[in-house]
N, CA, C, O and CB atoms as a CASP TS submission, in Angstrom:
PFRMAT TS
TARGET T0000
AUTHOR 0000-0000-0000
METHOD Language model
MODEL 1
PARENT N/A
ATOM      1  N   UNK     1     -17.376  46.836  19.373  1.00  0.00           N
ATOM      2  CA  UNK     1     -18.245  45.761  18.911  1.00  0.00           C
ATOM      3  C   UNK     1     -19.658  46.020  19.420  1.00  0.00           C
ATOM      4  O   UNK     1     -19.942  46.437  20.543  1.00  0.00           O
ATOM      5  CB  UNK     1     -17.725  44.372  19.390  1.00  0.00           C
ATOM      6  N   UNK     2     -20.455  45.732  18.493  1.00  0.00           N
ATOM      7  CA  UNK     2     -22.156  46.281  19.043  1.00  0.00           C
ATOM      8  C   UNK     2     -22.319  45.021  19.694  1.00  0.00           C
ATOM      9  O   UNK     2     -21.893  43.889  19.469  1.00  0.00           O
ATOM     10  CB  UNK     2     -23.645  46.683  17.703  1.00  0.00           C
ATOM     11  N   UNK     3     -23.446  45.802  21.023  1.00  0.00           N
ATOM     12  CA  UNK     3     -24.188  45.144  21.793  1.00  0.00           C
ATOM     13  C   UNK     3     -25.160  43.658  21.098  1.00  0.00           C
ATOM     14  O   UNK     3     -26.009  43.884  20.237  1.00  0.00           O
ATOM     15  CB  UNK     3     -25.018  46.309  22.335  1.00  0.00           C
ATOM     16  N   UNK     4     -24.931  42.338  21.540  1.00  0.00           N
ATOM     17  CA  UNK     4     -25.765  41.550  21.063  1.00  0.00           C
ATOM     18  C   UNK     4     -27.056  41.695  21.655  1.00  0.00           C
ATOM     19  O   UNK     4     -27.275  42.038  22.817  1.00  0.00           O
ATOM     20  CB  UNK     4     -25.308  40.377  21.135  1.00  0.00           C
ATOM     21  N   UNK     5     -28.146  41.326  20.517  1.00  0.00           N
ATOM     22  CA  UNK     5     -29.522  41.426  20.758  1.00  0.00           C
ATOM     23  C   UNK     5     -30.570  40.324  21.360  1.00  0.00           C
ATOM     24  O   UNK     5     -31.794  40.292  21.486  1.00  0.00           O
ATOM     25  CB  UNK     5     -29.928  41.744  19.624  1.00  0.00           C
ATOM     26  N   UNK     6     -29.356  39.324  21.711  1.00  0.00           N
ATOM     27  CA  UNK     6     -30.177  38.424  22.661  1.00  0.00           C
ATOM     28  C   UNK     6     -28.912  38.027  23.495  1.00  0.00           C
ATOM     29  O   UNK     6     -27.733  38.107  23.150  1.00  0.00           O
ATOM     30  CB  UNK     6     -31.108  37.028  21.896  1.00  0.00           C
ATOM     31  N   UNK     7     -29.534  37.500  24.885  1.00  0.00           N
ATOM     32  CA  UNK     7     -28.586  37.220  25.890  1.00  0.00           C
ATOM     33  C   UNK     7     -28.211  35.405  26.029  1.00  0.00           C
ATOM     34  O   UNK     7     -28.865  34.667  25.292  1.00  0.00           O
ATOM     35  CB  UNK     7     -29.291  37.900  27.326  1.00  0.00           C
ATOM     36  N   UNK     8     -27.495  34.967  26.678  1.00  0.00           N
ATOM     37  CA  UNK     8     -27.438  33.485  26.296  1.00  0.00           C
ATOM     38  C   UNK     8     -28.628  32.701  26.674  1.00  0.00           C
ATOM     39  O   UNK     8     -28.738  31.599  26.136  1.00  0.00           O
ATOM     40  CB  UNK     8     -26.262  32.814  26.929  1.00  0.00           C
ATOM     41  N   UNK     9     -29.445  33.036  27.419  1.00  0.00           N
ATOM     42  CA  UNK     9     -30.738  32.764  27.574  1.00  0.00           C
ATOM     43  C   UNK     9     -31.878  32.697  26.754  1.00  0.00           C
ATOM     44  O   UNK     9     -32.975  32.148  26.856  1.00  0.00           O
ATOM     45  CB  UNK     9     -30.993  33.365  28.235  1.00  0.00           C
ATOM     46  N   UNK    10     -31.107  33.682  25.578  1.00  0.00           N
ATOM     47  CA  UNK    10     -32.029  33.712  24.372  1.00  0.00           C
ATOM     48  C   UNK    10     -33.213  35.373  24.449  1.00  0.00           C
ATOM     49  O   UNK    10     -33.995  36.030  23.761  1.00  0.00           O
ATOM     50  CB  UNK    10     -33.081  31.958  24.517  1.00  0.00           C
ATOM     51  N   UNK    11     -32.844  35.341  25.241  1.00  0.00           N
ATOM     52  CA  UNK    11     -33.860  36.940  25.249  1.00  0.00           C
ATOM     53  C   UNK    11     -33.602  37.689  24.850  1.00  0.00           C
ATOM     54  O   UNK    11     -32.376  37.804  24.869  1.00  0.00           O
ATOM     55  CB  UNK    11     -34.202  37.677  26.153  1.00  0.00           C
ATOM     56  N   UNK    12     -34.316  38.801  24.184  1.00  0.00           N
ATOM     57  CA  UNK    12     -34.251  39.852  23.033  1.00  0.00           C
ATOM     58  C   UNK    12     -34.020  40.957  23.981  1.00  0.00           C
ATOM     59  O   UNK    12     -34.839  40.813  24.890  1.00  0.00           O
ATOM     60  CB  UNK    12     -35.661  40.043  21.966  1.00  0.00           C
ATOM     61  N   UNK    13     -33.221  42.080  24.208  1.00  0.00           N
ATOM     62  CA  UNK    13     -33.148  42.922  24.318  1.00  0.00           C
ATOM     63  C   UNK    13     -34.349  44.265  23.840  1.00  0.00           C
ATOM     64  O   UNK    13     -35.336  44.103  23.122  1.00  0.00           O
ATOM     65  CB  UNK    13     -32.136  42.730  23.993  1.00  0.00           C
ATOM     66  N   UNK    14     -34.010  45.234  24.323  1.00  0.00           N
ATOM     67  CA  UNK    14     -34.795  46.542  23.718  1.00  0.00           C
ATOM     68  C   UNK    14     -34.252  46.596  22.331  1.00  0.00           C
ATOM     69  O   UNK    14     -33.127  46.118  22.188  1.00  0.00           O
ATOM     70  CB  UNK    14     -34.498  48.082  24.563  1.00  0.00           C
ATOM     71  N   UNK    15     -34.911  47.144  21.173  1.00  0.00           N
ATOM     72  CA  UNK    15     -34.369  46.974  19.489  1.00  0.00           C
ATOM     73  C   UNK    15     -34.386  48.476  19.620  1.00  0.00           C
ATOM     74  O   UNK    15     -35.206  49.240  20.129  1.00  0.00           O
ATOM     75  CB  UNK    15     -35.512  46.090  17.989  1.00  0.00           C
ATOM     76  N   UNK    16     -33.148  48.682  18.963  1.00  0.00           N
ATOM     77  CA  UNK    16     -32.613  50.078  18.944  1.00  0.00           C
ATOM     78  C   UNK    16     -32.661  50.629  17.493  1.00  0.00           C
ATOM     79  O   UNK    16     -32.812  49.777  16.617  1.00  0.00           O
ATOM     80  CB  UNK    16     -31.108  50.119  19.507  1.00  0.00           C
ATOM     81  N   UNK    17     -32.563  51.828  17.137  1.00  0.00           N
ATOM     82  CA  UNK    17     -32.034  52.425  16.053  1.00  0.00           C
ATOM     83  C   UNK    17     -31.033  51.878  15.297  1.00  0.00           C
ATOM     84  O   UNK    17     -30.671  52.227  14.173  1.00  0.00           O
ATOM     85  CB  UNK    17     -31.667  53.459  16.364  1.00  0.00           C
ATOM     86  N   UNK    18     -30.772  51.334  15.723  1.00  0.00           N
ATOM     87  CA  UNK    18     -29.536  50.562  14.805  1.00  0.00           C
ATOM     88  C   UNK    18     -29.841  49.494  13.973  1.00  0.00           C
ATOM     89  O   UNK    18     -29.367  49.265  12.860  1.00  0.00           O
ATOM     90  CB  UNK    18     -28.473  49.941  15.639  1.00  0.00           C
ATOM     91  N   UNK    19     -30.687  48.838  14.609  1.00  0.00           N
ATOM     92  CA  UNK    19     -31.749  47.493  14.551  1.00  0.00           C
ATOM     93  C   UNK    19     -32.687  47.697  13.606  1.00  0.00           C
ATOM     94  O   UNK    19     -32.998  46.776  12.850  1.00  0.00           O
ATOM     95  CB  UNK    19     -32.592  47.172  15.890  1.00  0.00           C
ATOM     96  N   UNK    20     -33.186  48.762  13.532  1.00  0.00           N
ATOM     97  CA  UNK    20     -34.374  48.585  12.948  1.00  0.00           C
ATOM     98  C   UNK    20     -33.670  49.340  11.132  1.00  0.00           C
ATOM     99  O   UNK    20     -34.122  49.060  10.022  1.00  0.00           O
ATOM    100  CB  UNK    20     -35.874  49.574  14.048  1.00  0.00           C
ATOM    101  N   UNK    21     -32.550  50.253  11.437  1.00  0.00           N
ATOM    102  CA  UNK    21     -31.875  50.908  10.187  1.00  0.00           C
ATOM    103  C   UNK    21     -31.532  49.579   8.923  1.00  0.00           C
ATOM    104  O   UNK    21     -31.559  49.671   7.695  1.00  0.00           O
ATOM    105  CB  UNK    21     -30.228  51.750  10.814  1.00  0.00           C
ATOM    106  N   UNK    22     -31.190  48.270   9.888  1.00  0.00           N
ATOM    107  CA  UNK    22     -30.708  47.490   8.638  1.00  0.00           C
ATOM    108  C   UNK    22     -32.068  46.746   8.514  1.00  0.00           C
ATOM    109  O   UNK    22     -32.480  46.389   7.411  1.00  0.00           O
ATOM    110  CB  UNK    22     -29.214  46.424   8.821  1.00  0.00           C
ATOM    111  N   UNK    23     -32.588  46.573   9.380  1.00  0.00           N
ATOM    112  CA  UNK    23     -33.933  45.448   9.555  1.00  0.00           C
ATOM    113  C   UNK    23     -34.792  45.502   8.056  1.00  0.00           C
ATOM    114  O   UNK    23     -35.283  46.388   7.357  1.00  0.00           O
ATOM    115  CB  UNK    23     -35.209  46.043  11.069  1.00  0.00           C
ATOM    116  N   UNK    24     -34.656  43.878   7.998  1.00  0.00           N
ATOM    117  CA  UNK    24     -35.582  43.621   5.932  1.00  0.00           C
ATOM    118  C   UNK    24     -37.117  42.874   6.741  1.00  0.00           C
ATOM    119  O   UNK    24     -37.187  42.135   7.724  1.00  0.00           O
ATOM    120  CB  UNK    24     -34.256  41.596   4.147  1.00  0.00           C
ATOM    121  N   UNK    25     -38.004  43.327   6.020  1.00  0.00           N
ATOM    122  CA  UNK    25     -39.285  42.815   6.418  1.00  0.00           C
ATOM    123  C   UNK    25     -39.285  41.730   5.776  1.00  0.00           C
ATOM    124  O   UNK    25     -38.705  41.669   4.692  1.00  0.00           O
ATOM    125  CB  UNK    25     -40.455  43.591   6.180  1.00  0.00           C
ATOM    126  N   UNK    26     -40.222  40.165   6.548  1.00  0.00           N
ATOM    127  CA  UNK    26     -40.169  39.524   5.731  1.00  0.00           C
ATOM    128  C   UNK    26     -39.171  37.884   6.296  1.00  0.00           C
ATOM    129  O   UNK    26     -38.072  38.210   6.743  1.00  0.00           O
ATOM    130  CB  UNK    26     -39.686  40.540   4.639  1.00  0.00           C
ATOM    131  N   UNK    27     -39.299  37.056   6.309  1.00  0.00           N
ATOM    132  CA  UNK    27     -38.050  35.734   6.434  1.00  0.00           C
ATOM    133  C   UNK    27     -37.498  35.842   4.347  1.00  0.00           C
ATOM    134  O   UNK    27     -37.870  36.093   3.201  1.00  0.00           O
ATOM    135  CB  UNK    27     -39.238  33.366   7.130  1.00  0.00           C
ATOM    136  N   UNK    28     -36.451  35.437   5.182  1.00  0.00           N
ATOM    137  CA  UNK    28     -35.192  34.727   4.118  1.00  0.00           C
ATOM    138  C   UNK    28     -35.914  33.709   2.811  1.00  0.00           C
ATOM    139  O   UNK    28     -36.661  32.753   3.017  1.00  0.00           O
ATOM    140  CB  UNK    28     -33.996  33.468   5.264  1.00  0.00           C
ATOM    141  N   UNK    29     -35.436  34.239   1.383  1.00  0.00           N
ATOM    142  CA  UNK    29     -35.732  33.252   0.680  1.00  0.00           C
ATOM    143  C   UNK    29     -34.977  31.790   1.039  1.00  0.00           C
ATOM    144  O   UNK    29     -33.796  31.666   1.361  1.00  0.00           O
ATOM    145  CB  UNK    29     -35.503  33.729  -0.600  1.00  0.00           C
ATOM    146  N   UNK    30     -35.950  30.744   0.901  1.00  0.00           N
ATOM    147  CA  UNK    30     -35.331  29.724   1.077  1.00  0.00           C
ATOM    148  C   UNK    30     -34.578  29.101   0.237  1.00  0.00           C
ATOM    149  O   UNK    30     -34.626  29.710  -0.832  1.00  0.00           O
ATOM    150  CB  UNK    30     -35.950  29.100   1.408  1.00  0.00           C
ATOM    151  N   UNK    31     -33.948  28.252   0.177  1.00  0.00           N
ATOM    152  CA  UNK    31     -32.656  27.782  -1.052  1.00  0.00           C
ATOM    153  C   UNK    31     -33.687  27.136  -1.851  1.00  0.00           C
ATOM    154  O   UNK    31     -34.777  26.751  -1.429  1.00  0.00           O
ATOM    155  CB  UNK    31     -31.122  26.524  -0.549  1.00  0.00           C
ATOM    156  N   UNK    32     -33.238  27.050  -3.069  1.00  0.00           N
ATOM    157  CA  UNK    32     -34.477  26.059  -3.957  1.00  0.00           C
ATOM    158  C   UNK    32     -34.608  24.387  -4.075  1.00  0.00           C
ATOM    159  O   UNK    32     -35.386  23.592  -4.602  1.00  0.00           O
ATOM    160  CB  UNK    32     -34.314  26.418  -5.530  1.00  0.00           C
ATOM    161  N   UNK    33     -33.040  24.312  -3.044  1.00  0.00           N
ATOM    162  CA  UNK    33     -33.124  22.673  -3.037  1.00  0.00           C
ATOM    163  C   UNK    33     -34.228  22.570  -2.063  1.00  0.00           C
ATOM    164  O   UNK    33     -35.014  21.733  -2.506  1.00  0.00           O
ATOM    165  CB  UNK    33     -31.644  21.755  -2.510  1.00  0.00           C
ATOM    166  N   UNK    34     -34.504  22.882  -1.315  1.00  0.00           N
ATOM    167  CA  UNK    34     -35.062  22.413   0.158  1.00  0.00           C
ATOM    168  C   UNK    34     -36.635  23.164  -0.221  1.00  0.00           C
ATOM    169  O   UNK    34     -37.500  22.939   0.626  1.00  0.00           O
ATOM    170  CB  UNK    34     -33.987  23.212   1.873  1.00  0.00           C
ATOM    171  N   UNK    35     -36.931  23.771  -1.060  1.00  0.00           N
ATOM    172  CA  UNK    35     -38.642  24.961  -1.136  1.00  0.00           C
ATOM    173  C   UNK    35     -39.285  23.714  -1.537  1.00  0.00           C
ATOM    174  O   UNK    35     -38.809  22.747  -2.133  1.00  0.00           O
ATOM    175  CB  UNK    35     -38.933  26.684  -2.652  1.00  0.00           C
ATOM    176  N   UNK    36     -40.657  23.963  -1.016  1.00  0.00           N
ATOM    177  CA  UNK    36     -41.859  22.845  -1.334  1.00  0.00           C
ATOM    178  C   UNK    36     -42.159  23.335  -2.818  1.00  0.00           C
ATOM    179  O   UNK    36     -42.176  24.490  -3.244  1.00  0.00           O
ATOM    180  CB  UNK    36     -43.438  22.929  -0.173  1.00  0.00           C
ATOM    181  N   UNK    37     -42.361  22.282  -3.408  1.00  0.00           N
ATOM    182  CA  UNK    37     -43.059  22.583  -4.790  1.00  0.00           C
ATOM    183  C   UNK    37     -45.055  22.573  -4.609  1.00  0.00           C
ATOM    184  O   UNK    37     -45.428  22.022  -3.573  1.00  0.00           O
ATOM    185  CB  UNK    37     -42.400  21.080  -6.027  1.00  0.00           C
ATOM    186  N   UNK    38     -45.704  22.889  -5.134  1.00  0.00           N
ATOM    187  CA  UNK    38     -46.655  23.203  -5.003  1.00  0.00           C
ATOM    188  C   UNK    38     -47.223  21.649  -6.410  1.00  0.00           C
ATOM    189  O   UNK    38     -46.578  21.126  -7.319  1.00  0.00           O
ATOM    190  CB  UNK    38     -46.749  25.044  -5.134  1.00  0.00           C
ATOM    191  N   UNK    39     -48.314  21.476  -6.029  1.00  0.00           N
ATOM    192  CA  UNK    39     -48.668  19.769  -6.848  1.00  0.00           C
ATOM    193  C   UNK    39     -50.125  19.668  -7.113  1.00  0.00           C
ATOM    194  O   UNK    39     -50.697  18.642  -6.747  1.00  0.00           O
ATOM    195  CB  UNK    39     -48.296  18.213  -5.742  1.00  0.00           C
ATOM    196  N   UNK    40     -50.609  20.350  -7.542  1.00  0.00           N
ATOM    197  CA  UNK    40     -52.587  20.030  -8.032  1.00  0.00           C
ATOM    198  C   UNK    40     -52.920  18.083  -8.622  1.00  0.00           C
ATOM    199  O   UNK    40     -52.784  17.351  -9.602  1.00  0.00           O
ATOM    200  CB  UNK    40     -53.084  21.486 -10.174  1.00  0.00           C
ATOM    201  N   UNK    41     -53.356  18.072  -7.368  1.00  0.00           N
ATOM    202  CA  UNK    41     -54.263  16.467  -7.765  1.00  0.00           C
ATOM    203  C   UNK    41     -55.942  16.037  -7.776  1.00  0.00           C
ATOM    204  O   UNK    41     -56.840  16.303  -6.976  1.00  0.00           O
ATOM    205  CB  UNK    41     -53.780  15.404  -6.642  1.00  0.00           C
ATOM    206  N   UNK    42     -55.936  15.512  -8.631  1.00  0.00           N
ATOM    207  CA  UNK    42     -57.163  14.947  -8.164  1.00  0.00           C
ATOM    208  C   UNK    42     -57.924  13.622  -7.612  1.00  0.00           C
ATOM    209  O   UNK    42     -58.017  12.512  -8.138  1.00  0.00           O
ATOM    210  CB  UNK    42     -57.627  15.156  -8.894  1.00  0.00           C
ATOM    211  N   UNK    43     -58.384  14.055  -6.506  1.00  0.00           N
ATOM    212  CA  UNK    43     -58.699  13.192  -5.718  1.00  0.00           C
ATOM    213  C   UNK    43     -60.116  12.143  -5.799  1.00  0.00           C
ATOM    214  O   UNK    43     -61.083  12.410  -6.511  1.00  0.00           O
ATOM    215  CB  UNK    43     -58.634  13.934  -4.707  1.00  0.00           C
ATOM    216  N   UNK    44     -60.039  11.161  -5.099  1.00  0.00           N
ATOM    217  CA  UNK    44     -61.686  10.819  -5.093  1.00  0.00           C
ATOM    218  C   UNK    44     -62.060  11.590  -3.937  1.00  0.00           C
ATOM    219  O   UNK    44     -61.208  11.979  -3.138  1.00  0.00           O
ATOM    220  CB  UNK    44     -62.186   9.099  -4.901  1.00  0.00           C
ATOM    221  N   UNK    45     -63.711  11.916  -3.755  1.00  0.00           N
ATOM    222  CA  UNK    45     -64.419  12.471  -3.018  1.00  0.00           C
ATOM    223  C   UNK    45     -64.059  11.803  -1.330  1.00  0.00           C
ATOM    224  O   UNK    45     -63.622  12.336  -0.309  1.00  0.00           O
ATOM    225  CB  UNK    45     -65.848  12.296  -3.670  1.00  0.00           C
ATOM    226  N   UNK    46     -64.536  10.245  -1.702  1.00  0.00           N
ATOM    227  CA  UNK    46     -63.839  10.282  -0.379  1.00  0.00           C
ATOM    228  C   UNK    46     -62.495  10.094   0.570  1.00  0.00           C
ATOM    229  O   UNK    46     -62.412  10.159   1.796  1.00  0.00           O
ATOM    230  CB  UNK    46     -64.334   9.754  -0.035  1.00  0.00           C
ATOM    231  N   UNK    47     -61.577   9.863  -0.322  1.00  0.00           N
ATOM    232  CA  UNK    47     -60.183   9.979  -0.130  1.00  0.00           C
ATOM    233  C   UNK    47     -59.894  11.874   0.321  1.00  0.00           C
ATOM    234  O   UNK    47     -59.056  12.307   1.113  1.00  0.00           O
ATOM    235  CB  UNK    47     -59.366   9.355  -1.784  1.00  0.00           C
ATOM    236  N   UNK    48     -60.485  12.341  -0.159  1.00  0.00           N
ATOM    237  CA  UNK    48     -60.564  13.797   0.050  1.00  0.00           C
ATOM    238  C   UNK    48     -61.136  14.667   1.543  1.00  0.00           C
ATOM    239  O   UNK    48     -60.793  15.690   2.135  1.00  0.00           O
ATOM    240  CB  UNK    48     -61.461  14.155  -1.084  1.00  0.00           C
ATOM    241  N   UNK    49     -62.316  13.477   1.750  1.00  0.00           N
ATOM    242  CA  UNK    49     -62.844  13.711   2.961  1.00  0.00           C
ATOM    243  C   UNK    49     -61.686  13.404   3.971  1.00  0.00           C
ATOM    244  O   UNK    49     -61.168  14.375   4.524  1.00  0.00           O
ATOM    245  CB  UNK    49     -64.122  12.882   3.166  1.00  0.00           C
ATOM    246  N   UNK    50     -61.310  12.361   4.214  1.00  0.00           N
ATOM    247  CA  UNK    50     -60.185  11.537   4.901  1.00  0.00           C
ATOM    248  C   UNK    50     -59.381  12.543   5.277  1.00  0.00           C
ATOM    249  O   UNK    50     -59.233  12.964   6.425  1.00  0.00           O
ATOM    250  CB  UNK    50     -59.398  10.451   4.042  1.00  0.00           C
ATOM    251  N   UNK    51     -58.520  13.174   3.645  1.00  0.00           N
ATOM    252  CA  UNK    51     -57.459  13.971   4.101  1.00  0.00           C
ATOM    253  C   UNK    51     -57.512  15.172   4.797  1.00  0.00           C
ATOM    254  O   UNK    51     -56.672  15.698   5.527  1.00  0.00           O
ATOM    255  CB  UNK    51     -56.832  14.220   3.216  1.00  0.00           C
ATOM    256  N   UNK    52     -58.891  15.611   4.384  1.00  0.00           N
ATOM    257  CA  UNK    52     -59.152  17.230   5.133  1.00  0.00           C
ATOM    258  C   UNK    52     -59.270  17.030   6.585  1.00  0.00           C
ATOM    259  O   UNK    52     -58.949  17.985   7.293  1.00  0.00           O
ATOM    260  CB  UNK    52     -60.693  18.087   4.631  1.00  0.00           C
ATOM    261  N   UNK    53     -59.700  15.887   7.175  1.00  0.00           N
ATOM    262  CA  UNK    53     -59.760  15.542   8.849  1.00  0.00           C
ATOM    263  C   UNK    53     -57.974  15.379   9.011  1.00  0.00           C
ATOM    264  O   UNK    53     -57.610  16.159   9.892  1.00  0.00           O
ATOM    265  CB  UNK    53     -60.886  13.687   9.346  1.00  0.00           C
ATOM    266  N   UNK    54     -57.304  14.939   8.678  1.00  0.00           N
ATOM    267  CA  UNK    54     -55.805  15.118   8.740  1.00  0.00           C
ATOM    268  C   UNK    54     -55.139  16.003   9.074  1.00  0.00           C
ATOM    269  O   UNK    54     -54.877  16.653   8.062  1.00  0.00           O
ATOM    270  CB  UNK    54     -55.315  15.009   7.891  1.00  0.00           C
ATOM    271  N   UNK    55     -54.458  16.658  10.372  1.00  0.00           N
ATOM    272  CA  UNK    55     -54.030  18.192  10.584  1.00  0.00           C
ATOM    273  C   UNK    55     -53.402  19.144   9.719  1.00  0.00           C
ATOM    274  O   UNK    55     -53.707  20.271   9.328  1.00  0.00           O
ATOM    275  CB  UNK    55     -53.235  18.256  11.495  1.00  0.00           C
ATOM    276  N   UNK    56     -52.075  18.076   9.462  1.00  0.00           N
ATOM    277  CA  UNK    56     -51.248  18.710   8.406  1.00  0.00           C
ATOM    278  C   UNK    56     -50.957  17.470   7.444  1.00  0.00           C
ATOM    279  O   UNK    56     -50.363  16.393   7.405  1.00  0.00           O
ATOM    280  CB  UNK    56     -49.817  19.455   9.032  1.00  0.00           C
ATOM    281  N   UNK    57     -51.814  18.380   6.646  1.00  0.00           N
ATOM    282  CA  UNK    57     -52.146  16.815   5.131  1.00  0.00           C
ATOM    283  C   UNK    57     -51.085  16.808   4.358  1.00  0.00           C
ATOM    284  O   UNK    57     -50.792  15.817   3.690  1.00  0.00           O
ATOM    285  CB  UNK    57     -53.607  17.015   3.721  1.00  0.00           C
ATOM    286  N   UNK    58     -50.363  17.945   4.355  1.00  0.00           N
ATOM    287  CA  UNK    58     -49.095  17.907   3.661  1.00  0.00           C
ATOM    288  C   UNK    58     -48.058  17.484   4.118  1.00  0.00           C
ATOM    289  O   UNK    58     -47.273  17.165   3.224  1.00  0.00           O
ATOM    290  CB  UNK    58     -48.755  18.871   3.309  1.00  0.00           C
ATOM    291  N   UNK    59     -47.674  17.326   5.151  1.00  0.00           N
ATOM    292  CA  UNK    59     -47.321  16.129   5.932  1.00  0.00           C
ATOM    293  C   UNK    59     -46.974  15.069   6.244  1.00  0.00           C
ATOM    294  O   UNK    59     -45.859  14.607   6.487  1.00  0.00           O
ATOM    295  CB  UNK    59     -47.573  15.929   6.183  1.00  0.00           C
ATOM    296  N   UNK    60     -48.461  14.442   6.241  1.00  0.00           N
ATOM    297  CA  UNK    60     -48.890  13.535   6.069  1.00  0.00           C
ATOM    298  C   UNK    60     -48.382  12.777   4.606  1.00  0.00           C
ATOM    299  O   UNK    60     -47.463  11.971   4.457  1.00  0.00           O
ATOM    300  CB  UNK    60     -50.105  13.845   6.306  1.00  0.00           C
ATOM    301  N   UNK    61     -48.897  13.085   4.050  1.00  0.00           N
ATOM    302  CA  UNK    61     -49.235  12.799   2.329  1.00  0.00           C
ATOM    303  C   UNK    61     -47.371  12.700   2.037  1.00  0.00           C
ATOM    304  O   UNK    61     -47.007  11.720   1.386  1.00  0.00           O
ATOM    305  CB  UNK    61     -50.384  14.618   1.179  1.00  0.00           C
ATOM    306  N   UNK    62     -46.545  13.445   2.394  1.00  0.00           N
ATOM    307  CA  UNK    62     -45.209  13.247   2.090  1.00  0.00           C
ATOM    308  C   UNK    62     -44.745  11.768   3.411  1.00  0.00           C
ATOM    309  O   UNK    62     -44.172  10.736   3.059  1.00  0.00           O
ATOM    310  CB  UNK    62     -44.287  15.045   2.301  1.00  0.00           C
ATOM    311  N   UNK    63     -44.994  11.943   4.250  1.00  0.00           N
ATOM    312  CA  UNK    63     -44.920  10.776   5.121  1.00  0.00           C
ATOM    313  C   UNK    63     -45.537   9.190   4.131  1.00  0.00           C
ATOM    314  O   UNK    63     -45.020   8.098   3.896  1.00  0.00           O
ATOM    315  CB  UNK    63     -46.024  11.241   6.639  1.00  0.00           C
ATOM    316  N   UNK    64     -46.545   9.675   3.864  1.00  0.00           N
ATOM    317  CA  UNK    64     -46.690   8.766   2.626  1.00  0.00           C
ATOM    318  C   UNK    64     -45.743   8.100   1.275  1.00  0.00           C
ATOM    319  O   UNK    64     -45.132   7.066   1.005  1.00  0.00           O
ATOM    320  CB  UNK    64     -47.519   9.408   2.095  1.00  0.00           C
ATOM    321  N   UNK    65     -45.950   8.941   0.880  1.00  0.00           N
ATOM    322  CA  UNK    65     -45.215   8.811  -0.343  1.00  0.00           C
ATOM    323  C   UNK    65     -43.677   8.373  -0.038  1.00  0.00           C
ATOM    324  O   UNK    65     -43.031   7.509  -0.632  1.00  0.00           O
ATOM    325  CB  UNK    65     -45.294  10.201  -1.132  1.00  0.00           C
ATOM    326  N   UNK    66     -43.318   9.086   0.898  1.00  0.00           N
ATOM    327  CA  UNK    66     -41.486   8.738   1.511  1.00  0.00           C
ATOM    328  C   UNK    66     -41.417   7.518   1.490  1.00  0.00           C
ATOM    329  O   UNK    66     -40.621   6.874   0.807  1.00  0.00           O
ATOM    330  CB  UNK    66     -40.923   9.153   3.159  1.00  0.00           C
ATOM    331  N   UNK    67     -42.411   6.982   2.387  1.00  0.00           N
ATOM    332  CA  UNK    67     -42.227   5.082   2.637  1.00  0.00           C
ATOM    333  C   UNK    67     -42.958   4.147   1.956  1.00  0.00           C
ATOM    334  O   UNK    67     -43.206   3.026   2.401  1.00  0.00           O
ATOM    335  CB  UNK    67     -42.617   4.541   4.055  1.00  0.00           C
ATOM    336  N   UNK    68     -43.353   4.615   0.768  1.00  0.00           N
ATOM    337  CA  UNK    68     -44.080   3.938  -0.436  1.00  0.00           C
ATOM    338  C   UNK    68     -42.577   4.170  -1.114  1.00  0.00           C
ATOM    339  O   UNK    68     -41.996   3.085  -1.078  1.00  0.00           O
ATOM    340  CB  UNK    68     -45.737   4.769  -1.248  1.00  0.00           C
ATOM    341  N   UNK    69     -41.710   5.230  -1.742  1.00  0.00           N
ATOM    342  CA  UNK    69     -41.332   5.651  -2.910  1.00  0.00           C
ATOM    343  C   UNK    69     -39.924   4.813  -2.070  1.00  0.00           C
ATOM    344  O   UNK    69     -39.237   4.316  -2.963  1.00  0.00           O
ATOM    345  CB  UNK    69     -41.514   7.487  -3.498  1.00  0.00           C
ATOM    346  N   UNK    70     -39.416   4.567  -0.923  1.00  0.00           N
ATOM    347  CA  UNK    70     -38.228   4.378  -0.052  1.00  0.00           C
ATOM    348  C   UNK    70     -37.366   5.399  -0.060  1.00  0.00           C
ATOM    349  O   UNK    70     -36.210   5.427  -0.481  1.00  0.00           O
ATOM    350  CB  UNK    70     -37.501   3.277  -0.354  1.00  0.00           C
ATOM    351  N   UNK    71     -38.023   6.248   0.444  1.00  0.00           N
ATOM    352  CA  UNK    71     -37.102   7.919   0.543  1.00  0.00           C
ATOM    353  C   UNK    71     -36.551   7.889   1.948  1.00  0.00           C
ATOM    354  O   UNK    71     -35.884   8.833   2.370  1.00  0.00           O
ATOM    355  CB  UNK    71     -38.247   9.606   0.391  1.00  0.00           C
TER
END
C-alpha cells in the first residue's frame, strides 16, 4: 500500500515521482447543481457605488436575495 501524502496532522510530505506521474493541473470541475451562474445587471449609479465598497458583493447580494426570496 503506498505511503500517504499527509500525516494525521495534515502535513504534506515530500511529493514523489509517483505524485506528480498521476497529478492533473488545475481543481475539480464542480457539479452543475452547486456552480455559480454568472448574471449581468443593471444598476443605478449609486446603488453601484454602495456595492463596490462591499468586500464580497457576491455574497452579499445572494445574502440578499436569500432573505427577500425565503431561501
Amino acid at each position: 500500500m503506498p505511503k500517504p501524502y499527509t500525516n494525521p496532522d495534515g502535513e504534506v510530505r515530500e511529493l514523489d515521482q509517483d505524485f506528480f506521474a498521476s497529478a492533473k493541473r488545475g481543481r475539480p470541475a464542480m457539479p452543475e447543481a452547486i456552480k455559480k451562474r454568472r448574471v449581468n445587471l443593471m444598476l443605478d449609479p449609486d446603488i453601484a457605488a454602495h456595492l463596490h465598497e462591499v468586500g464580497n458583493s457576491s455574497a452579499f447580494v445572494n445574502g440578499l436575495l436569500r432573505e427577500k426570496f425565503g431561501l
